[in-house]
C-alpha positions in Angstrom: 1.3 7.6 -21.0 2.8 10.8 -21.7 2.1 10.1 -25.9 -0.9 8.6 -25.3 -2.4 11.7 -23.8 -0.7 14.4 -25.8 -2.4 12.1 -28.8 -5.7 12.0 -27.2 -5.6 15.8 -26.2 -4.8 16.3 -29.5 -7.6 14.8 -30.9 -9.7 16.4 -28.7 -9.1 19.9 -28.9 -8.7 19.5 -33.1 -12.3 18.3 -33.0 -13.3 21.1 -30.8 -11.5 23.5 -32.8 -13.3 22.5 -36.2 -16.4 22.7 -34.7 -15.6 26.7 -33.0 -14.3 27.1 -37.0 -17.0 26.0 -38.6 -19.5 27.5 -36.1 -18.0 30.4 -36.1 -18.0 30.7 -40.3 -22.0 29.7 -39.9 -22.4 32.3 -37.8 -20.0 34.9 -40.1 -22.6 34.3 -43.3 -25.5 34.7 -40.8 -24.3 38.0 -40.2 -23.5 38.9 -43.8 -27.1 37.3 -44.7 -28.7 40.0 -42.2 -26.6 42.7 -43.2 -27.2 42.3 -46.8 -30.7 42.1 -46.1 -30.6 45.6 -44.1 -29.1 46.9 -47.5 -32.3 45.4 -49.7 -34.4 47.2 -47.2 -32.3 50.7 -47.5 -32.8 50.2 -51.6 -36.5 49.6 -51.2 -36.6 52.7 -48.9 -35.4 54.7 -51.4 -37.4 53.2 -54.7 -40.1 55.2 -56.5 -42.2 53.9 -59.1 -43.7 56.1 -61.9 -45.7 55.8 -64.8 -45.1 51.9 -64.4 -41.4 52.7 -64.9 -38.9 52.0 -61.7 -36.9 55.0 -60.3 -33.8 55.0 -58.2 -32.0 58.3 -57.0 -28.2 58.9 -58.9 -26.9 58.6 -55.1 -27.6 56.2 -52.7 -27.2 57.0 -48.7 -25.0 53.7 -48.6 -21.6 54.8 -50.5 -20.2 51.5 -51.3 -23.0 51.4 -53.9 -21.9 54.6 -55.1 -18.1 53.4 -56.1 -17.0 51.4 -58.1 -14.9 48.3 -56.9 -16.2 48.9 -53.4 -17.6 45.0 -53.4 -21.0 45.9 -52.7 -23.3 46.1 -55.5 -27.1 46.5 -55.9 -29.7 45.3 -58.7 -33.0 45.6 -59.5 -34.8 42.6 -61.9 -38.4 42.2 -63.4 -40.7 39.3 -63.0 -38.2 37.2 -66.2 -35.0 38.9 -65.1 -34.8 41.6 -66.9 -32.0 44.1 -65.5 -34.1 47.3 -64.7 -31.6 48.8 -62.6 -27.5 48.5 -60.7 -25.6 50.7 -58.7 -22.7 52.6 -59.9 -20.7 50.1 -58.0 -21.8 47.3 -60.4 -21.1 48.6 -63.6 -18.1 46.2 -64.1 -20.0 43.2 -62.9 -20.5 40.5 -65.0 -22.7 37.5 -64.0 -23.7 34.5 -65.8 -27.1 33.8 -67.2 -27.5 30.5 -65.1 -26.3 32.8 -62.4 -28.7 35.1 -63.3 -31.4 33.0 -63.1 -31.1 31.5 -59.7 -31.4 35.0 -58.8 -34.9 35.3 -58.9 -36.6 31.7 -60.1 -38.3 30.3 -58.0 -38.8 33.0 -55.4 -41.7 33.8 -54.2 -43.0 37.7 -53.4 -42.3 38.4 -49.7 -38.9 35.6 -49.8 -35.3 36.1 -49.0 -32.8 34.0 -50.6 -28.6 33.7 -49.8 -26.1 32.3 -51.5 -23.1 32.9 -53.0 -22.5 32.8 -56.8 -19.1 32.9 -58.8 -17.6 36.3 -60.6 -14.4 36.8 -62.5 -12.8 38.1 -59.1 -14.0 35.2 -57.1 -16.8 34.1 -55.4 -19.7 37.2 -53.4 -22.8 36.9 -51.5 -25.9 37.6 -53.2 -29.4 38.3 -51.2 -32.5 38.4 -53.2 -35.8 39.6 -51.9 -38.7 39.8 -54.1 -41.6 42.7 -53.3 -45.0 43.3 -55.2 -45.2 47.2 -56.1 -48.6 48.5 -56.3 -49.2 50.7 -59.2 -51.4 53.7 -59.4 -53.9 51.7 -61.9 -54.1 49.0 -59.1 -52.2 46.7 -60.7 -49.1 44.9 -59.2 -45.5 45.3 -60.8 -42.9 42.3 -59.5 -39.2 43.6 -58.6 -36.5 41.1 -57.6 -34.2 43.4 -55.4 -30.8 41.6 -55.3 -27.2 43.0 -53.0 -24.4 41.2 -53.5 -21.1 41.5 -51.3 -17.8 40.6 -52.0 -16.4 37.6 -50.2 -12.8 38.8 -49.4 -13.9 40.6 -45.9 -15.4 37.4 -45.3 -12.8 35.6 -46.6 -10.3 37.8 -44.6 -12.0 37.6 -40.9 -12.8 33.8 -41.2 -9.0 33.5 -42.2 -7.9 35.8 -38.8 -9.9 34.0 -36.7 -8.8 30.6 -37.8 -5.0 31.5 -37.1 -5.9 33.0 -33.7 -8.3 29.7 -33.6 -5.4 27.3 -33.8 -2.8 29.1 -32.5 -4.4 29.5 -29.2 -5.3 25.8 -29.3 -1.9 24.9 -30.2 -0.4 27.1 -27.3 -2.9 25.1 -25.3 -1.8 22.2 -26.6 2.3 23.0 -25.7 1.0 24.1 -22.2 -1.0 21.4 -21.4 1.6 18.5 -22.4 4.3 20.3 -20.5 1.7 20.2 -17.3 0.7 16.6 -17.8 4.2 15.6 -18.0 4.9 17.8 -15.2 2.3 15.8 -12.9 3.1 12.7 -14.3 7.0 13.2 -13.3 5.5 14.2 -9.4 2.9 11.6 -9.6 5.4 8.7 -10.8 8.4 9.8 -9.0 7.5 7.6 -6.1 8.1 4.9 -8.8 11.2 6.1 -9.6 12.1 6.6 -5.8 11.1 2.5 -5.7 13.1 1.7 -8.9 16.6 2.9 -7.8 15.1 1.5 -3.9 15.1 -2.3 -5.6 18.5 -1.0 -8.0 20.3 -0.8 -4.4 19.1 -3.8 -3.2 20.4 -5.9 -6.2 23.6 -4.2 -5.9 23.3 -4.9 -2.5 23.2 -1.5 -0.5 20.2 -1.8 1.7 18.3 -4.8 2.9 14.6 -4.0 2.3 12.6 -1.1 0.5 12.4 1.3 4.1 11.8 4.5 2.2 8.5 7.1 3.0 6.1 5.7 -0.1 2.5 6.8 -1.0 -0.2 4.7 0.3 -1.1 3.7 -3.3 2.0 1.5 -3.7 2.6 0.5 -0.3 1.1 -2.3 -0.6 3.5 -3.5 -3.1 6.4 -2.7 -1.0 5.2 -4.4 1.9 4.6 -7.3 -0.4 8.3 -6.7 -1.7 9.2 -6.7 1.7 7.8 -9.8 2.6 9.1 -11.8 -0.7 12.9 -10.5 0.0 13.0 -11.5 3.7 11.2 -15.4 2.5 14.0 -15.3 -0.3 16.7 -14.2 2.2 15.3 -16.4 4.9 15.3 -19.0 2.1 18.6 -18.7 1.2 20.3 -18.7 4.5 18.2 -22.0 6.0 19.9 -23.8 2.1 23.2 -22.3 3.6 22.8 -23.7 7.3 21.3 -26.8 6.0 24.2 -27.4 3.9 26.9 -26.3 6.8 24.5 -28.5 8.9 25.0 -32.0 6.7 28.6 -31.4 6.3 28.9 -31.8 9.9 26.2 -34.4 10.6 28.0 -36.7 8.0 31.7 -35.9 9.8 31.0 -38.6 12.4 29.5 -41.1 10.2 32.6 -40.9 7.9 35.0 -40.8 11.1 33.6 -44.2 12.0 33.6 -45.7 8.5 37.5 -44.8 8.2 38.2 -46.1 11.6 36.8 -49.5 10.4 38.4 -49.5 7.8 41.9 -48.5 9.2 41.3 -51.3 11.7 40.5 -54.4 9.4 44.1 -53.9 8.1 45.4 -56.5 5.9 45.3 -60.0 8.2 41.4 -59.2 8.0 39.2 -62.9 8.6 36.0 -63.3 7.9 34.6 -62.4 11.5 36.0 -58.7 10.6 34.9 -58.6 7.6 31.0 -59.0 8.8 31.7 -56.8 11.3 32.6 -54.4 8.8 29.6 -55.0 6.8 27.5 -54.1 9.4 29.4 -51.2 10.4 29.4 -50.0 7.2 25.2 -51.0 6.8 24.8 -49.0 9.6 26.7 -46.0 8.9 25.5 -46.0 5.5 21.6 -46.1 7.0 23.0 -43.4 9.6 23.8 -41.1 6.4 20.5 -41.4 4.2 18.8 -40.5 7.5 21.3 -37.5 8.2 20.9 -36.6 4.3 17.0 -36.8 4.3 16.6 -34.7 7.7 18.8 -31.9 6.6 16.8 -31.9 3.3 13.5 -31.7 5.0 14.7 -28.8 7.0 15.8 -27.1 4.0 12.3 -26.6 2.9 10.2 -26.6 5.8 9.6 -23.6 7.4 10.3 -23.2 11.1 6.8 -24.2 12.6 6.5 -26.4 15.4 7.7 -30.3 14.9 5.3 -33.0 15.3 5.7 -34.4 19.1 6.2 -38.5 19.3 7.3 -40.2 22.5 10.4 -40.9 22.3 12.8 -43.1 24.4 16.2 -41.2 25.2 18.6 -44.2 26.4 18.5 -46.5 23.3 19.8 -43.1 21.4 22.6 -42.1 24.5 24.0 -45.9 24.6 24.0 -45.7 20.2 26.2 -42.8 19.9 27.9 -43.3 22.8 29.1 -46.6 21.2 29.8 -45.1 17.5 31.8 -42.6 19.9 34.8 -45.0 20.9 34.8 -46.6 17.4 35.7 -42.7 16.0 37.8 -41.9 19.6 39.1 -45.0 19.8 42.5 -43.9 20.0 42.2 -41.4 22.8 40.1 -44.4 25.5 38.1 -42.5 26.3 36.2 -43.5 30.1 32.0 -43.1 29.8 30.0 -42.6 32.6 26.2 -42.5 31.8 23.7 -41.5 33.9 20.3 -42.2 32.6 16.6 -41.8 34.0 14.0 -43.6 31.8 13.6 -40.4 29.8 11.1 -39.5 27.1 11.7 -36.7 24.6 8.6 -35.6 22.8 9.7 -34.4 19.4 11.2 -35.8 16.5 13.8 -38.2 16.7 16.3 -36.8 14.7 16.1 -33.5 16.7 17.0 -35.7 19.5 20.1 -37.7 17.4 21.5 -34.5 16.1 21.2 -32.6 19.7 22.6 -35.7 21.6 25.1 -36.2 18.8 27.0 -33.0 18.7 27.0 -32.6 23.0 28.5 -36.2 22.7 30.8 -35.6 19.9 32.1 -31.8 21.4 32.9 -33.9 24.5 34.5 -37.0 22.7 36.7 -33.9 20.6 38.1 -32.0 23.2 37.7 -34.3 26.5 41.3 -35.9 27.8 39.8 -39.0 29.0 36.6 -38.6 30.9 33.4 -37.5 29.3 30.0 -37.5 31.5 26.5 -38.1 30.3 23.4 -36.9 32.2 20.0 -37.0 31.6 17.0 -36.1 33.9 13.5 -35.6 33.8 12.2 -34.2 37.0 8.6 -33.5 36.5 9.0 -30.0 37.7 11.8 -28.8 35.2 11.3 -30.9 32.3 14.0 -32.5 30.7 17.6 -32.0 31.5 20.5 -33.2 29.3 24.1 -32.3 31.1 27.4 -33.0 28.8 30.6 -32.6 30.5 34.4 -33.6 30.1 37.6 -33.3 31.4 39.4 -31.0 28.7 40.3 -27.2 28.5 36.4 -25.7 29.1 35.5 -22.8 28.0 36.5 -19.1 29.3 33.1 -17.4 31.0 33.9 -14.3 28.6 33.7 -17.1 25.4 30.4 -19.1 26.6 28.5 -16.8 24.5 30.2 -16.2 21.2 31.1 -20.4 21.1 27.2 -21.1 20.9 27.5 -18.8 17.4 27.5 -20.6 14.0 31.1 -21.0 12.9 32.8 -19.8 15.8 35.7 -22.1 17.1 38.1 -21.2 20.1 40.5 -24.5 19.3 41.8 -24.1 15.8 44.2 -26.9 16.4 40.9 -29.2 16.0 39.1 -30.1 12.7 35.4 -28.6 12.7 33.5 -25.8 11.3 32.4 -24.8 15.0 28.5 -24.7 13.9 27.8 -27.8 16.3 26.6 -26.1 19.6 25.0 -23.9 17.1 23.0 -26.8 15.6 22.4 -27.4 19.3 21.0 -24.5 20.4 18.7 -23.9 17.2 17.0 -27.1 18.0 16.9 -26.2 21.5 15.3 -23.3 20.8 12.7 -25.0 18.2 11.1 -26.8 21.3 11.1 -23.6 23.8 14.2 -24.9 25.7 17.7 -23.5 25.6 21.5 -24.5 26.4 23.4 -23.0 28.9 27.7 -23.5 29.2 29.3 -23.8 32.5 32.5 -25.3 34.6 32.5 -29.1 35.0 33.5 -30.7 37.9 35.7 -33.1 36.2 37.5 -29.6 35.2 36.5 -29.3 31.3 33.2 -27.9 30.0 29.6 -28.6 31.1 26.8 -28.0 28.8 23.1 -28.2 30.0 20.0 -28.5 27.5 16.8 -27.8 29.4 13.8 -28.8 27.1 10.2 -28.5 28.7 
């Protein structure tokens, strides 16, 4: 920007400045022109005509005429250019016959002519003014007056005021491109101020542009603004998602090596099709874990569709895949089930059910207790407890916090009741921890 407008002021001021320079040199020879002209007058003042013969005084009032080498020089011609008469001044002046002759052909009595002719010093001005004398007999005598002027005064003041001409400009020039790139430093420094803004957020020092910017470019920040947090947003729902599907698939694999520990090697073929169907449905269990975390990965955290959904078919399904992975502790289930409908998706409702159910199954001793109520006044209730450690009132908080485990004797990555809460919190319901009465932990989800 900065070249581009030190180019064009350039351009403009040169064009300006030839047009000052040549006005000003038109004007110059206008001056000279009248000057010259104020000298044929002052000769014709002084002229005297007698017995047909032209007579000029020895001195003339005007004493560059009078010297010689003064560059002003007067002559007098007849009617076919005959010299009648020069100053002192033009004794050593030597002019062409072609030179001569533009002198006075052509011009008519009562004319001016100016123009400049060439010498053996250089170029002067010549004026020529042509007068009819009236002679005592009543005839009429023709003189061509002609001044000429030397051009080096000329030469010398258009040569001054050309240097003062362009050195002015050129001051102008150094001024002005220092000022323009003056307020174009002020005017782009909040640029620059949002350049080393975005350098600190790649290198990571600040989370969003929050500095004081000019209503011009605002815009763009907020816009900034708004792309970073979707990116950041972006990236951290990919992160969850992938925390998510590690831990939906845990149970899923559990199962899958339990059936296969248990076949051992005096399998028959009623085993074997029962592993094929575990395995079938496991399998089926994992595309649909798979495909749900995916879809959350790139939806964006609107509402889910509502479809009726029946709760106890789901309760009594994980509840069995629950002993084949526990089978070892025997675990004792007591489920207590209204005809309960959750309106959402179903895979909200499998992941929610399946990480209360699992948390129990994990850290239960041998009891774990399944509730789930819909009173039409409070919505629906799901209540998880067991009979294990539970959970310190000073850690109910922090243990519904992605990764956050208070047992690291157990395998997990403690984002379950996590998981649990963020889906709670997708349908406007929450989860609250508390003290079981079978002496382990009791989790309630209320959904409305």
């Amino acid at each position: 920007m900065l070249i581009t407008a030190t180019l064009v002021l350039i351009l403009f001021l040169g064009m300006m400045g030839a047009v000052i320079d040549q006005a000003f040199t038109r004007s110059a020879e206008e001056g000279v022109s009248k000057r010259l002209m104020i000298h044929v007058y002052g000769l014709l003042a002084v002229t005297e005509v007698e017995r047909g013969q032209l007579v000029m005084p020895d001195m003339l009032q005007e004493p560059g005429f009078n010297t010689l080498g003064s560059g002003l020089y007067g002559l007098v011609l007849d009617d076919v250019g005959v010299e009648l008469w020069r100053s002192a001044s033009a004794l050593d002046l030597r002019l062409a016959a072609s030179d001569r002759e533009s002198l006075y052909l052509g011009l008519d009595p009562g004319t001016e002519r100016f123009g400049q002719l060439p010498t053996q010093d250089g170029s002067i001005f010549y004026k020529a003014y042509q007068v009819l004398w009236q002679k005592p007999d009543a005839g009429l005598v023709p003189f061509t007056f002609v001044v000429l002027q030397s051009m080096a005064p000329f030469e010398s003041e258009i040569s001054g005021f050309s240097n003062n001409l362009w050195g002015w400009l050129l001051g102008v020039v150094i001024v002005l491109v220092v000022l323009q790139w003056t307020v174009m430093n002020w005017g782009l420094a909040p640029l620059q101020a949002l350049a080393r803004d975005l350098k600190a957020i790649e290198d990571g020092e600040r989370p969003l542009l929050d500095g004081d910017y000019p209503r011009e470019i605002q815009g763009v920040t907020r816009n900034l603004n708004l792309l970073l947090s979707s990116e950041r947003q972006q990236r951290e729902r990919y992160r969850t998602t992938m925390g998510d599907l590690a831990h939906s698939l845990k149970t899923p694999l559990a199962i899958l090596r339990g059936a296969s520990s248990a076949l051992g090697v005096d399998a028959n073929a009623e085993k074997i099709q029962a592993m094929q169907g575990t395995v079938e449905e496991q399998v089926a269990r994992m595309d649909e874990i798979v495909a749900y975390q995916l879809e959350r990965a790139v939806t964006s955290s609107a509402a889910p569709l509502k479809q009726p959904i029946a709760i106890e078919p789901l309760v009594m399904k994980l509840i069995s895949a629950m002993k084949k992975v526990y089978r070892d502790k025997g675990l004792e289930f007591d489920v207590q089930l209204d005809r309960a409908i959750f309106a959402g998706d179903e895979r909200d409702l499998m992941e929610l059910l399946g990480n209360l159910i699992d948390n129990a199954c994990k850290y239960g001793r041998s009891k774990v207790k399944v509730q789930v109520r819909q009173p039409q006044a409070e919505g629906l209730l799901i209540v998880i407890e067991d009979d294990g450690p539970g959970i310190n009132n000073a850690d109910r908080a922090r243990v519904l916090g992605r990764g956050a485990r208070l047992d690291l004797q157990q395998a997990g990555q403690g984002i379950g009741l996590a998981v649990v809460g963020e889906i709670a919190s997708r349908y406007g319901g929450e989860i609250v921890v508390q003290v079981s009465s079978l002496g382990g932990a009791r989790l309630v989800v209320s959904l409305p």
